[in-house]
N, CA, C and O atoms as CSV, one atom per row, in Angstrom:
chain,resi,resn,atom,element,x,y,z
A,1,UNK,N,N,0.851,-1.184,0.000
A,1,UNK,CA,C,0.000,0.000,0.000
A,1,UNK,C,C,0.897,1.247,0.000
A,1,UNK,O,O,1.803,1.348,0.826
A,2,UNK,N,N,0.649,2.221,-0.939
A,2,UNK,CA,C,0.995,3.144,-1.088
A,2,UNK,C,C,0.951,4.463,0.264
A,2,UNK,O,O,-0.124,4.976,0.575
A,3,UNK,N,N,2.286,4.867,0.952
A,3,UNK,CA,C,2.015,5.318,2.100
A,3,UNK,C,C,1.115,7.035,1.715
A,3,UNK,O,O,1.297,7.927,2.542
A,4,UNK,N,N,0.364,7.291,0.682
A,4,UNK,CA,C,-0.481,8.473,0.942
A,4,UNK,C,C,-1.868,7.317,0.620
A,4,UNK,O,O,-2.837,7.919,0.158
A,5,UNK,N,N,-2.002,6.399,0.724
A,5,UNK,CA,C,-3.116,5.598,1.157
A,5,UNK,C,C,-3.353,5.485,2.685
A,5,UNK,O,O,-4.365,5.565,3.381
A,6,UNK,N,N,-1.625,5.203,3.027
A,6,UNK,CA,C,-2.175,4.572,4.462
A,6,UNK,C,C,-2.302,6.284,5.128
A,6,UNK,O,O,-2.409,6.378,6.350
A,7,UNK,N,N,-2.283,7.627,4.251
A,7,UNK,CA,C,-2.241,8.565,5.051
A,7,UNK,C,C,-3.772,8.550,5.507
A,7,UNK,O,O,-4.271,8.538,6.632
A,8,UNK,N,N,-4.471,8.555,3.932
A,8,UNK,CA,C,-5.950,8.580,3.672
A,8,UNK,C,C,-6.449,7.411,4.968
A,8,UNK,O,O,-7.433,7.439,5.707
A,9,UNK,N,N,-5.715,6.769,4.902
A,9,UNK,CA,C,-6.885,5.313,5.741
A,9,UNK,C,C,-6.849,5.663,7.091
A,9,UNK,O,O,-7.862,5.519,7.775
A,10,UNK,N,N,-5.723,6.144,7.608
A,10,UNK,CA,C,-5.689,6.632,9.122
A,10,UNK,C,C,-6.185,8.017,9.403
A,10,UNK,O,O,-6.154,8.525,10.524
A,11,UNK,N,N,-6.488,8.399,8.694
A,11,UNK,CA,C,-7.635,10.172,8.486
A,11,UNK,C,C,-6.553,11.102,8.576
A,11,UNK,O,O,-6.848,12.069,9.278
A,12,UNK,N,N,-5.227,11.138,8.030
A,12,UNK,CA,C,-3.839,11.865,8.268
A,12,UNK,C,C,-4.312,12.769,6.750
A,12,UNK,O,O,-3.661,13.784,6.503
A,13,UNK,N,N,-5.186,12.451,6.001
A,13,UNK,CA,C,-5.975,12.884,4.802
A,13,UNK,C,C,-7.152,12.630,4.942
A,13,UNK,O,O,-7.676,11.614,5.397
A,14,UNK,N,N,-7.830,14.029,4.351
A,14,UNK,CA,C,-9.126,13.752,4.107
A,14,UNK,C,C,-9.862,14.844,3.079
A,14,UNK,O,O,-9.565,16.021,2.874
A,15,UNK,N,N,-10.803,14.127,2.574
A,15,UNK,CA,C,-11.459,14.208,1.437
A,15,UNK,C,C,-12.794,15.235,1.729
A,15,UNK,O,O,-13.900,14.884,2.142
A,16,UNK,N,N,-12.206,17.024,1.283
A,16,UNK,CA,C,-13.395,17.750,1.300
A,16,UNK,C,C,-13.669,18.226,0.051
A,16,UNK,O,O,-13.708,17.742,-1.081
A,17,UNK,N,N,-13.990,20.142,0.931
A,17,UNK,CA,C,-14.340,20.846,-0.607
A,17,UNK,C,C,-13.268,21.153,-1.369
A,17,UNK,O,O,-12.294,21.046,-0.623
A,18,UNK,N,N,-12.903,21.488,-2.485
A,18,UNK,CA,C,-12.163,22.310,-3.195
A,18,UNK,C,C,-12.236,23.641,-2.943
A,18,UNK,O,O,-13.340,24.164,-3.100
A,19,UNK,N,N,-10.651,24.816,-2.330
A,19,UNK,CA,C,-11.334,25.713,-2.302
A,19,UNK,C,C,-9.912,26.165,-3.038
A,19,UNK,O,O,-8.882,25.670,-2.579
A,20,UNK,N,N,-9.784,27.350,-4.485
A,20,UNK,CA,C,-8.979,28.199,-4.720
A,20,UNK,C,C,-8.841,28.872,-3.931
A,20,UNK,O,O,-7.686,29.203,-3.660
A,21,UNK,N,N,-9.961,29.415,-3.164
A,21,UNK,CA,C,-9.268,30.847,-2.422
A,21,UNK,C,C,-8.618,30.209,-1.304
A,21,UNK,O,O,-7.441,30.557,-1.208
A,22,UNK,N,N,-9.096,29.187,-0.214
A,22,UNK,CA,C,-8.037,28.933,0.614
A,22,UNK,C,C,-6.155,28.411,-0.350
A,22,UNK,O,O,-5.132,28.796,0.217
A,23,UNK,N,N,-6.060,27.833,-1.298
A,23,UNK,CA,C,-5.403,27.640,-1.497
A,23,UNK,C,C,-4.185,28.790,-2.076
A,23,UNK,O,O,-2.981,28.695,-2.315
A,24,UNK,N,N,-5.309,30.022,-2.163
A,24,UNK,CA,C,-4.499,31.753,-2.846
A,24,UNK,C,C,-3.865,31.631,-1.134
A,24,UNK,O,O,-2.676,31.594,-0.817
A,25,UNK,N,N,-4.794,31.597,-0.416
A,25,UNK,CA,C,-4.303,32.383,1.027
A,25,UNK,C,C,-3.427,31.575,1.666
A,25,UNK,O,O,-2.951,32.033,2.705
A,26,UNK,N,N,-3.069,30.445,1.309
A,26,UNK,CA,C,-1.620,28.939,1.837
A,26,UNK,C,C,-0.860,29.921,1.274
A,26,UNK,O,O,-0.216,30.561,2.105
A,27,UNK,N,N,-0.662,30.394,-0.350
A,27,UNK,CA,C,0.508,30.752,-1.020
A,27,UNK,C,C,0.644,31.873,-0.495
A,27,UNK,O,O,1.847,32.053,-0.304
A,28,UNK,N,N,-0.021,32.825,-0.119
A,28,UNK,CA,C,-0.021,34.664,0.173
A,28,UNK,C,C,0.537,34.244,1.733
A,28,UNK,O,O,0.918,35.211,2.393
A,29,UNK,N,N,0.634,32.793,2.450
A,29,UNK,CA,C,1.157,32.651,3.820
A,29,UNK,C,C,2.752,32.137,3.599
A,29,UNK,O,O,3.648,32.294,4.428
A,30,UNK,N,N,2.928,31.295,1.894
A,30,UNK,CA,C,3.845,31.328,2.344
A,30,UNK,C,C,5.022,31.727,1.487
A,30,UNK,O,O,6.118,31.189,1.326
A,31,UNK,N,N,4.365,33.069,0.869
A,31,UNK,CA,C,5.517,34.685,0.565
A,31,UNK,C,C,5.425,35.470,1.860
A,31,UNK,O,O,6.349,36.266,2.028
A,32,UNK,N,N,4.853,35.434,2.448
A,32,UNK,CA,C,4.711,35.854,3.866
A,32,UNK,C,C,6.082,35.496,4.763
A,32,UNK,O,O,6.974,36.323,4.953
A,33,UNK,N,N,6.102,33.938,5.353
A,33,UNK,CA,C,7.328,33.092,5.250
A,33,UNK,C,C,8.712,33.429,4.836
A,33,UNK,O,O,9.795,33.524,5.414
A,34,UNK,N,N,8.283,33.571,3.638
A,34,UNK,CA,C,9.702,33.619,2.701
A,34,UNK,C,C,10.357,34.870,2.892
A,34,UNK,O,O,11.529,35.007,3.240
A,35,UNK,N,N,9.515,35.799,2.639
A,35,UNK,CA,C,9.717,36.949,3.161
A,35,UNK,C,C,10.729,36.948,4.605
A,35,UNK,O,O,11.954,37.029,4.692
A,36,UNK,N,N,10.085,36.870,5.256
A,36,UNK,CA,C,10.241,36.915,6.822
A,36,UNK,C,C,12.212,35.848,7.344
A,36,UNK,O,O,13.037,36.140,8.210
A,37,UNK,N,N,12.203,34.586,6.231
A,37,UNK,CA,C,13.361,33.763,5.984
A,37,UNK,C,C,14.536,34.544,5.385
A,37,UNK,O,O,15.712,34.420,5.727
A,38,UNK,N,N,14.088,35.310,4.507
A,38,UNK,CA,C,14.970,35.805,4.001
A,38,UNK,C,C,15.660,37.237,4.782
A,38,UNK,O,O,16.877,37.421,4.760
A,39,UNK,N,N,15.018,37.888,5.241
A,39,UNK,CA,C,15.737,38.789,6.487
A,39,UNK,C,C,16.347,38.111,7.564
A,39,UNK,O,O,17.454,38.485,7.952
A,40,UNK,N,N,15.575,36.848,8.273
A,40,UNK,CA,C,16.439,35.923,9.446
A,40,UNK,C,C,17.694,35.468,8.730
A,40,UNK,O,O,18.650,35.149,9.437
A,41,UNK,N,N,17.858,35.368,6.831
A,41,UNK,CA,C,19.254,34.517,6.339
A,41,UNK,C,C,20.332,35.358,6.364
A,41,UNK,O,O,21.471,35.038,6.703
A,42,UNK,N,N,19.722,37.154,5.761
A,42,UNK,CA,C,20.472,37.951,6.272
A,42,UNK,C,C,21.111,38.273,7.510
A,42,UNK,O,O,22.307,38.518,7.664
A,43,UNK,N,N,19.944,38.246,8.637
A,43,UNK,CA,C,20.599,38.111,10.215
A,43,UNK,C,C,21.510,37.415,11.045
A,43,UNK,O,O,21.894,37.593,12.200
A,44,UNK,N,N,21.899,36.111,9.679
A,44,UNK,CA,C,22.635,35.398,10.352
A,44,UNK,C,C,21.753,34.578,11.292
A,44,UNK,O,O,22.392,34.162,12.259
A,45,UNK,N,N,20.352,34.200,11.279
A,45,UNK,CA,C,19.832,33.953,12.357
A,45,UNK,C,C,19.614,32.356,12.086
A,45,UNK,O,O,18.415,32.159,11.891
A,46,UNK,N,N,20.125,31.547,12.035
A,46,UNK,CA,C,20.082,30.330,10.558
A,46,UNK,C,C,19.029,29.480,11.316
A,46,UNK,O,O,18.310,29.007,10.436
A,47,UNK,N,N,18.550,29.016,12.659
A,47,UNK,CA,C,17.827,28.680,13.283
A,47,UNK,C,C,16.315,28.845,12.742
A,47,UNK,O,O,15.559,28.056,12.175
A,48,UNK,N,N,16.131,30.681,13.294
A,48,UNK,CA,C,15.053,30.858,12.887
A,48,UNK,C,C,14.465,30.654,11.269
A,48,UNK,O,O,13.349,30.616,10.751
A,49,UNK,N,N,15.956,30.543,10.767
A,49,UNK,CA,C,15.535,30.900,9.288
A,49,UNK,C,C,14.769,29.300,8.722
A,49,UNK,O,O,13.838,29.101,7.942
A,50,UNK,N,N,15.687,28.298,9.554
A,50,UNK,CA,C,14.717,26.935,8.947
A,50,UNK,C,C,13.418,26.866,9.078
A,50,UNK,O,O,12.664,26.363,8.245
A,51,UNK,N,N,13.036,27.449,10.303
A,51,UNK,CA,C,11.850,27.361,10.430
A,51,UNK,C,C,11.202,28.125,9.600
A,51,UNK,O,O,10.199,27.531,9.205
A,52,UNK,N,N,11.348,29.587,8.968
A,52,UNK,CA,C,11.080,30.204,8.583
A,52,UNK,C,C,10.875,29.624,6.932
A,52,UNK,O,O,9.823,29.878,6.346
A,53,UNK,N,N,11.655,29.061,6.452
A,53,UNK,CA,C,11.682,28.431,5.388
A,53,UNK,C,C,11.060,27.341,5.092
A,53,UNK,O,O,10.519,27.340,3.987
A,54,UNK,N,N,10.911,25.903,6.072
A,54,UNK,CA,C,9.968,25.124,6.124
A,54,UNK,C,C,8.651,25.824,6.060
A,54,UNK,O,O,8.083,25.633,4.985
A,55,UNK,N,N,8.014,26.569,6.889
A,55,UNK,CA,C,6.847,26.852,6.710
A,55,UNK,C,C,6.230,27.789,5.344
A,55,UNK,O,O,5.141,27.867,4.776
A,56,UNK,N,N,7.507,28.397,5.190
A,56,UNK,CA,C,6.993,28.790,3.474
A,56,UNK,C,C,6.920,27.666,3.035
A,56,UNK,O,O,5.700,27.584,3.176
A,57,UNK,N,N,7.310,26.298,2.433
A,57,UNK,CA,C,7.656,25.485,2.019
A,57,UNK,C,C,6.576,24.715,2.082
A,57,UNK,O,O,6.063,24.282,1.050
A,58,UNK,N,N,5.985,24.384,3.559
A,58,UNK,CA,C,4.920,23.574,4.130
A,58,UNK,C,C,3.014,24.491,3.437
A,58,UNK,O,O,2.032,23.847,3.071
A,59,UNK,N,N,3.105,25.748,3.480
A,59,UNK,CA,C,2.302,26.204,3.035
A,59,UNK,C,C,2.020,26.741,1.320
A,59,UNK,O,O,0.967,27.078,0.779
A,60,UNK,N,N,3.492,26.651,0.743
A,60,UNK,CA,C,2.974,26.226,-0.710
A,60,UNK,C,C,2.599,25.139,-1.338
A,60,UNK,O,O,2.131,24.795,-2.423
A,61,UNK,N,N,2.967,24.667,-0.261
A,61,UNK,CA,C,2.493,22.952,-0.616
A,61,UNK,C,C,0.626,22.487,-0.186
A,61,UNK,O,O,-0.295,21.886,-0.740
A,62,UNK,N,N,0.815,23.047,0.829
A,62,UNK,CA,C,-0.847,23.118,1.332
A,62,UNK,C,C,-1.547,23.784,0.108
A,62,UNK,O,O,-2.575,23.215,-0.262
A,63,UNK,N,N,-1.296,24.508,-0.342
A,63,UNK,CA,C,-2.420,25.022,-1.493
A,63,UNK,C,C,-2.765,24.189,-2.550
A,63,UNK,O,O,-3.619,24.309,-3.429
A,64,UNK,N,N,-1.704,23.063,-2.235
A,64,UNK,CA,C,-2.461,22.084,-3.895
A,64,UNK,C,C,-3.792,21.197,-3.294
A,64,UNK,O,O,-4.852,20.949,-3.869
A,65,UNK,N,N,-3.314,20.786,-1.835
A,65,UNK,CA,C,-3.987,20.185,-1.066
A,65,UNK,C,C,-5.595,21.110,-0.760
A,65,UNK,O,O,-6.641,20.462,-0.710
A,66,UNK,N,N,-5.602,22.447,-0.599
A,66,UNK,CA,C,-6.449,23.179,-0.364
A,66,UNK,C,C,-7.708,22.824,-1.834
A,66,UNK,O,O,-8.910,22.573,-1.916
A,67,UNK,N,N,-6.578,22.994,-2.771
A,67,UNK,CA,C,-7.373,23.417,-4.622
A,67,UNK,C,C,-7.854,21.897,-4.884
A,67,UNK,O,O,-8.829,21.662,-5.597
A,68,UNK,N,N,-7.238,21.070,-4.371
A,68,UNK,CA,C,-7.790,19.575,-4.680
A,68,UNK,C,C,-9.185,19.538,-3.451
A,68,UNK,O,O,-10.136,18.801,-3.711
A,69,UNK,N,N,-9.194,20.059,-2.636
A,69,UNK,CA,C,-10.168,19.571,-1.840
A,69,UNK,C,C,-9.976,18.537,-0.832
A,69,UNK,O,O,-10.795,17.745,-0.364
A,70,UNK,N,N,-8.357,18.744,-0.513
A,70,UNK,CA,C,-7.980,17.758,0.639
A,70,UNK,C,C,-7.728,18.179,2.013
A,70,UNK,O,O,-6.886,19.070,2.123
A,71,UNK,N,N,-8.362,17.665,3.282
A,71,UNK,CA,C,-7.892,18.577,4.565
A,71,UNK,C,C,-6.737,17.538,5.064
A,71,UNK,O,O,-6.873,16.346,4.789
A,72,UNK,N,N,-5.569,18.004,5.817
A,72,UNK,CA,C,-4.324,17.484,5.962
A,72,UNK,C,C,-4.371,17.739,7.455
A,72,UNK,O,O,-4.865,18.753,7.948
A,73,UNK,N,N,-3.754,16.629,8.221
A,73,UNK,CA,C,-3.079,16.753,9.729
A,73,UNK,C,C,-2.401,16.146,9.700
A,73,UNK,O,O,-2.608,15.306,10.576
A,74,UNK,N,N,-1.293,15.892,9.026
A,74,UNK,CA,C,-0.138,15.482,8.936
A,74,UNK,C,C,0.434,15.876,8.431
A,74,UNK,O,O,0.078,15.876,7.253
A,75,UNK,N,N,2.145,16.751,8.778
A,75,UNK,CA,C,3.057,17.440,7.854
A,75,UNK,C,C,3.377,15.586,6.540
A,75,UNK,O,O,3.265,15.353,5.336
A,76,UNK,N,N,3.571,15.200,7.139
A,76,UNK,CA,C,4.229,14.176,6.575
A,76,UNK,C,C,3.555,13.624,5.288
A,76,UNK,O,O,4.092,13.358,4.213
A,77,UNK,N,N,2.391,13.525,5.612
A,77,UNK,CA,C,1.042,13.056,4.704
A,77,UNK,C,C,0.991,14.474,3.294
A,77,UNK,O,O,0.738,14.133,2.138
A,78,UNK,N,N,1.247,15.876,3.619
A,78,UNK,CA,C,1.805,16.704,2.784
A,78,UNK,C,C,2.327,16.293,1.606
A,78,UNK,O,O,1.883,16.374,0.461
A,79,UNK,N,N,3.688,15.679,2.194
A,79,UNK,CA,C,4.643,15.458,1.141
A,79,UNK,C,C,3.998,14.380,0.375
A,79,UNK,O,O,3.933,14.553,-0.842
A,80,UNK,N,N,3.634,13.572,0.744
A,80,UNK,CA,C,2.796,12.389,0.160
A,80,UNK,C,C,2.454,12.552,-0.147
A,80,UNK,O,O,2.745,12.112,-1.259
A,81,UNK,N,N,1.458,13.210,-0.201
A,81,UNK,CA,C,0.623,13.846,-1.444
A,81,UNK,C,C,0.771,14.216,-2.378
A,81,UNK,O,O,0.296,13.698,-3.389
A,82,UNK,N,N,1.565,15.363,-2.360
A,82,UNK,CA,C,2.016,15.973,-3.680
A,82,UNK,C,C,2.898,15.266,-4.232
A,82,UNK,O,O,3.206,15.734,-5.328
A,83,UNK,N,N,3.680,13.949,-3.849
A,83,UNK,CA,C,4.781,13.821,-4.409
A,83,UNK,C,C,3.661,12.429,-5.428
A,83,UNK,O,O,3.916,12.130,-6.595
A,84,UNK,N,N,2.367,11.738,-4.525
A,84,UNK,CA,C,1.905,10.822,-5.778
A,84,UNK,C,C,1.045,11.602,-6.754
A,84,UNK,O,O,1.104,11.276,-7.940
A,85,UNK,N,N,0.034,12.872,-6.278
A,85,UNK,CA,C,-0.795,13.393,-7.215
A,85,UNK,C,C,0.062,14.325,-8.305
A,85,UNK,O,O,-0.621,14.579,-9.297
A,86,UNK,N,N,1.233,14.815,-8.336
A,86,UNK,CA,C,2.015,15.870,-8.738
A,86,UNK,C,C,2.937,14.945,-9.138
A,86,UNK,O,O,2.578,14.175,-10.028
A,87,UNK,N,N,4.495,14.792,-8.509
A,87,UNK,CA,C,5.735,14.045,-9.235
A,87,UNK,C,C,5.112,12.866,-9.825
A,87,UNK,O,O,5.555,12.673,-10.958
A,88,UNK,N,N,4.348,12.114,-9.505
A,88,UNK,CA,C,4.599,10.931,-10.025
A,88,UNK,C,C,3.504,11.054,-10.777
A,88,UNK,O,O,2.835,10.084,-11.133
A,89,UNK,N,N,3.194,12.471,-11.127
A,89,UNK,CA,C,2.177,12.351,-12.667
A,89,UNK,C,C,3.107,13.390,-13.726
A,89,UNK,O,O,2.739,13.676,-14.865
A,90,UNK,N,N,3.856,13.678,-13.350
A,90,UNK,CA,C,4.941,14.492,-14.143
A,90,UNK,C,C,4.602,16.288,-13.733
A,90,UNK,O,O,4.908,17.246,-14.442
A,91,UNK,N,N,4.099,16.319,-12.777
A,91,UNK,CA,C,3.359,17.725,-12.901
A,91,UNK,C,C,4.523,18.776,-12.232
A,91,UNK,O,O,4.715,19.928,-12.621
A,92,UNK,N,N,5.497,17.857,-10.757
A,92,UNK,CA,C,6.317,18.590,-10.490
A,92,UNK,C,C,7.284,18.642,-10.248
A,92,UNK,O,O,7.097,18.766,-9.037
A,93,UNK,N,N,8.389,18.660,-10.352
A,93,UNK,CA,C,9.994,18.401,-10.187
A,93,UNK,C,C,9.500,17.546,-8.563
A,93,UNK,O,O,8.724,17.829,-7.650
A,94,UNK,N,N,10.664,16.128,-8.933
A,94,UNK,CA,C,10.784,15.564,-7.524
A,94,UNK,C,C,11.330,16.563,-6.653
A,94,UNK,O,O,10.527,16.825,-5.757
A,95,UNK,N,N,12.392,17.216,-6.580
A,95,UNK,CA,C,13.198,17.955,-5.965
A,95,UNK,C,C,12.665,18.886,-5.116
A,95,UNK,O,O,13.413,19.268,-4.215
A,96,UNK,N,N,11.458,19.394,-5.176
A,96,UNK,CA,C,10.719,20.348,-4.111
A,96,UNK,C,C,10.170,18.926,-3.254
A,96,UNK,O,O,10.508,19.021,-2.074
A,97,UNK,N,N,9.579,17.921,-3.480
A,97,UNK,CA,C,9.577,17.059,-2.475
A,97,UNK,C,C,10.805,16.524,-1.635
A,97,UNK,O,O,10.804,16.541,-0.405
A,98,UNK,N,N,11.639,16.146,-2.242
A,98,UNK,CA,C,12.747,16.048,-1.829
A,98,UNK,C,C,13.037,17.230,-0.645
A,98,UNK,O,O,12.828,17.048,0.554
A,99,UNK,N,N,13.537,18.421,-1.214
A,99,UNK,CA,C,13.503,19.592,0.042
A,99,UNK,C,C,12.488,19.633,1.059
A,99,UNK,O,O,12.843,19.572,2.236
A,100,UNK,N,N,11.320,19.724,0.774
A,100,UNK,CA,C,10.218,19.640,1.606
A,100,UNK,C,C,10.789,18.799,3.009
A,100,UNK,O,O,11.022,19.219,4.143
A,101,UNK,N,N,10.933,17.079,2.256
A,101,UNK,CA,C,10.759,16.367,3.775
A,101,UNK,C,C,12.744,16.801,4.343
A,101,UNK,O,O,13.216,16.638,5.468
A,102,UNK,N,N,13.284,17.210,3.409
A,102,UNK,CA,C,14.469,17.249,4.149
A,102,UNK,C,C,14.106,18.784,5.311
A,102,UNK,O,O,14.581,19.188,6.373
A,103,UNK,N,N,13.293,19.130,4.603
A,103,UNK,CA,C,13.357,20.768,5.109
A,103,UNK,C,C,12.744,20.638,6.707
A,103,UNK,O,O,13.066,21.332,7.670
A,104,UNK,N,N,11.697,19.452,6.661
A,104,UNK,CA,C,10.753,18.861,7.639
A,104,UNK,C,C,11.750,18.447,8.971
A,104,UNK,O,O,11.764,18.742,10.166
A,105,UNK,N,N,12.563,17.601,8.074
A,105,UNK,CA,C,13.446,17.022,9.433
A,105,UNK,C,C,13.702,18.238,9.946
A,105,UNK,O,O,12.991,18.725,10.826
A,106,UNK,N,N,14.810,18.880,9.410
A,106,UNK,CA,C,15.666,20.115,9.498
A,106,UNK,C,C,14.807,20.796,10.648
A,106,UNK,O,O,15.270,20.878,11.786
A,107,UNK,N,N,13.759,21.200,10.383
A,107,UNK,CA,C,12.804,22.060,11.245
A,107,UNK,C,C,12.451,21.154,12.607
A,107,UNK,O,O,12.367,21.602,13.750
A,108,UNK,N,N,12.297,20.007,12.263
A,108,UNK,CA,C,12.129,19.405,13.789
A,108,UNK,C,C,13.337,19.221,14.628
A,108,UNK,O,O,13.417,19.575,15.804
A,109,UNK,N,N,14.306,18.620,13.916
A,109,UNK,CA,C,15.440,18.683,14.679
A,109,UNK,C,C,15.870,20.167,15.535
A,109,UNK,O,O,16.309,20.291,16.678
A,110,UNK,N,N,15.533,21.278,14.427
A,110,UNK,CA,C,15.602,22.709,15.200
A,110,UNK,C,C,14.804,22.721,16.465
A,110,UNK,O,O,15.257,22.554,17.598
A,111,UNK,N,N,13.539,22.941,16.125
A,111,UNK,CA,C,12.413,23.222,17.195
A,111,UNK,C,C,12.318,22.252,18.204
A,111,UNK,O,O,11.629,22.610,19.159
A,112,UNK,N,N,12.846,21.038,18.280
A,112,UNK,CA,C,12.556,20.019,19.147
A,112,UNK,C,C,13.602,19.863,20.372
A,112,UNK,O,O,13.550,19.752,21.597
A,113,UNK,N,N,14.881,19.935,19.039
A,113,UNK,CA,C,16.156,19.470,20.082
A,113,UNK,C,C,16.493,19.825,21.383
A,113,UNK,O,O,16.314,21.003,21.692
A,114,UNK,N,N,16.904,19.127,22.137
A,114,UNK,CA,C,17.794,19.873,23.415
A,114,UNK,C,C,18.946,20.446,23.607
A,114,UNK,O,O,19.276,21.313,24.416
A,115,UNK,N,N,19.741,19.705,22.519
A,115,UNK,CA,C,21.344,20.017,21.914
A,115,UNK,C,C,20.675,21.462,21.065
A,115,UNK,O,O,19.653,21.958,20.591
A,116,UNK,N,N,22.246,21.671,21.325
A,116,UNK,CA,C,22.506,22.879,19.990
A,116,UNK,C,C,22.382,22.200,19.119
A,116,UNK,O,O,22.775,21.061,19.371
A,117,UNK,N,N,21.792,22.412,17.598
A,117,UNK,CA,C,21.614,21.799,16.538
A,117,UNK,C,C,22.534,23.244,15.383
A,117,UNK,O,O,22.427,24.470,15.338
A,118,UNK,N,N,23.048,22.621,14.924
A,118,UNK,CA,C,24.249,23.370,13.707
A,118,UNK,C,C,23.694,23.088,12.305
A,118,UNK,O,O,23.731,21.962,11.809
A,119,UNK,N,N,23.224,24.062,11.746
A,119,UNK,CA,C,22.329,24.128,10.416
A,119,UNK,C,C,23.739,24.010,9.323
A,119,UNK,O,O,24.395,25.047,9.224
A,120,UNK,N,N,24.126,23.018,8.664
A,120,UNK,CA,C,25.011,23.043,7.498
A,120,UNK,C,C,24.891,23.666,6.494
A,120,UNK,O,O,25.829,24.235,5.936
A,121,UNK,N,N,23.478,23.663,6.017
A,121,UNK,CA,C,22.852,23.653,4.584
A,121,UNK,C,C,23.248,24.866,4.481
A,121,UNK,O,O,23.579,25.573,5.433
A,122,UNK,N,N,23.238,25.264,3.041
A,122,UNK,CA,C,23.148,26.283,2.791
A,122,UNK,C,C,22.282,27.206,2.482
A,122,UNK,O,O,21.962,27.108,1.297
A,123,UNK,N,N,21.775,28.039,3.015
A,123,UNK,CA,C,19.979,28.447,2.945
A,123,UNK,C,C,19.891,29.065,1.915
A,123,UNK,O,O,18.838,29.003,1.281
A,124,UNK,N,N,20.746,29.677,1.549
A,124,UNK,CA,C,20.556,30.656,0.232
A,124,UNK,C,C,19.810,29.372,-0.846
A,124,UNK,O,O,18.701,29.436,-1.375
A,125,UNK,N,N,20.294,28.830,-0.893
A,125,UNK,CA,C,19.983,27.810,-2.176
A,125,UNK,C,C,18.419,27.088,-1.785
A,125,UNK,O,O,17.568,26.817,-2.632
A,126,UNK,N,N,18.293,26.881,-0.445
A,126,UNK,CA,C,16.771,26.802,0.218
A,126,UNK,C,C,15.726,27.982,-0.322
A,126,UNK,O,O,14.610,28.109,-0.826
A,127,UNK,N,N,16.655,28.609,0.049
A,127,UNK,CA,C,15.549,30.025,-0.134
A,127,UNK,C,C,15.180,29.748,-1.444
A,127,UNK,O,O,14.087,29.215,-1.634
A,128,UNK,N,N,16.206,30.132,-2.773
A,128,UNK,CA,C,15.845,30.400,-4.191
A,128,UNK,C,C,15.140,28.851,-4.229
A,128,UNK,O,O,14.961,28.983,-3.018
A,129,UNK,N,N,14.661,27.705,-4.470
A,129,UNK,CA,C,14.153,26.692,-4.158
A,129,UNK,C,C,12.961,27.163,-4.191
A,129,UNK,O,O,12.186,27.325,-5.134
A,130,UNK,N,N,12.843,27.435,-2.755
A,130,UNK,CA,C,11.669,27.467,-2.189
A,130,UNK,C,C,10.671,28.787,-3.186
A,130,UNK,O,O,9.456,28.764,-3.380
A,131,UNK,N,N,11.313,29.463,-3.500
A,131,UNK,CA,C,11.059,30.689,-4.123
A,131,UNK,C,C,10.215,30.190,-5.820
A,131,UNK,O,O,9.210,30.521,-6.449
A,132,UNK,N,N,11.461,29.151,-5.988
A,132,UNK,CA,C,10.475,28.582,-7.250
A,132,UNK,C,C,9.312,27.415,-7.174
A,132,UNK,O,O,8.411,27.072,-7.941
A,133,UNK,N,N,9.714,27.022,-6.028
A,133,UNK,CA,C,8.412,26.520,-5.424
A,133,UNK,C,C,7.142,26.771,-5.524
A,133,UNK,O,O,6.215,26.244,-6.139
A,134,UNK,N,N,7.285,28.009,-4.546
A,134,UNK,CA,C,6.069,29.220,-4.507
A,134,UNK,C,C,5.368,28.994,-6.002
A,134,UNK,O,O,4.268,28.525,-6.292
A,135,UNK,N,N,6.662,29.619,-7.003
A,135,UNK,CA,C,6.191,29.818,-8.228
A,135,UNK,C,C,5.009,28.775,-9.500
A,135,UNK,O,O,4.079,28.937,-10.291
A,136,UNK,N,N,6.013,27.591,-8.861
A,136,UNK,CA,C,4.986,26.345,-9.366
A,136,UNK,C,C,3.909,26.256,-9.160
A,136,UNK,O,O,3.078,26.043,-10.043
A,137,UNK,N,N,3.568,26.435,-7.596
A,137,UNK,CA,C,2.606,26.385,-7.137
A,137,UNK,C,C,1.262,27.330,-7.437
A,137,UNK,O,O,0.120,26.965,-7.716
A,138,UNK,N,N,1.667,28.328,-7.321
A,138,UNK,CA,C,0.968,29.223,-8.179
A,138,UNK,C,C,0.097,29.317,-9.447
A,138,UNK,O,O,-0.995,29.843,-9.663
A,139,UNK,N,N,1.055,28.549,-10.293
A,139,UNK,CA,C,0.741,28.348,-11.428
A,139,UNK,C,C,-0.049,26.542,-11.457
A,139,UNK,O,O,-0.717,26.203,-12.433
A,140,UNK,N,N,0.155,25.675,-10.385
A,140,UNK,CA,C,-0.919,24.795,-10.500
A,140,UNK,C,C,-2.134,25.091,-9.784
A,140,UNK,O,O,-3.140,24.388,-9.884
A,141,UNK,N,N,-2.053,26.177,-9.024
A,141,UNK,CA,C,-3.332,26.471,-8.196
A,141,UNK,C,C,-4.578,27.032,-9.466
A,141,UNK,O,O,-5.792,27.235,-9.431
A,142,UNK,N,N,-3.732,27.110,-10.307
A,142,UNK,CA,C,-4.783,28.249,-11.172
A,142,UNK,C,C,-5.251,27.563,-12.159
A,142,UNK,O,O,-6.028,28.083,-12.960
């Protein structure tokens, strides 16, 4: 079984309305995000900035989920999603899934840890990513 089945079967997905406009207002949350990432990358603030970047990341992704008519409680079930209704119909570069769940860890390991956690990545390249992300998204919302 395909694990955005077993998301659907354990209610980690679920099957509503279709709405464009919630799915305008995921993307308008997460240039919002991006926004906000990209002054913390300047600050040197690299912490805040994952987070800051996952959740742009997490909320352009919610808008396909919004425009399809799917309600989500699971970050995880997210990626699943888009990666069987989208990549694996040719609709979107694997590689924003790919970032996504790496971006996922990244952010939990931040927000969770007890240790200092040391961000390697290089965000700049997160950022522009994520930036064309946005952009995709956009253009499948419509």
């Amino acid at each position: 079984m395909a694990e955005v089945e077993r998301c659907f079967n354990k209610g980690l997905l679920q099957k509503r309305g279709p709405s464009i406009d919630l799915a305008r207002k995921s993307i308008r949350q997460a240039d919002i995000f991006l926004k906000d990432a990209g002054k913390l990358i300047d600050s040197d603030m690299t912490r805040m900035s994952v987070l800051a970047l996952y959740n742009a990341f997490f909320h352009a992704a919610r808008a396909l989920l919004f425009k399809d008519g799917i309600k989500e409680r699971s970050h995880f079930c997210v990626a699943r999603y888009v990666e069987s209704e989208y990549v694996l119909n040719n609709r979107l570069d694997k590689k924003f899934v790919l970032f996504l769940d790496s971006l996922r860890d990244m952010r939990h390991n931040t927000q969770y840890s007890l240790d200092f956690v040391e961000v390697d990545e290089d965000l700049n390249i997160i950022y522009n990513t994520c930036l064309e992300f946005i952009g995709e998204m956009e253009k499948l919302i419509e």
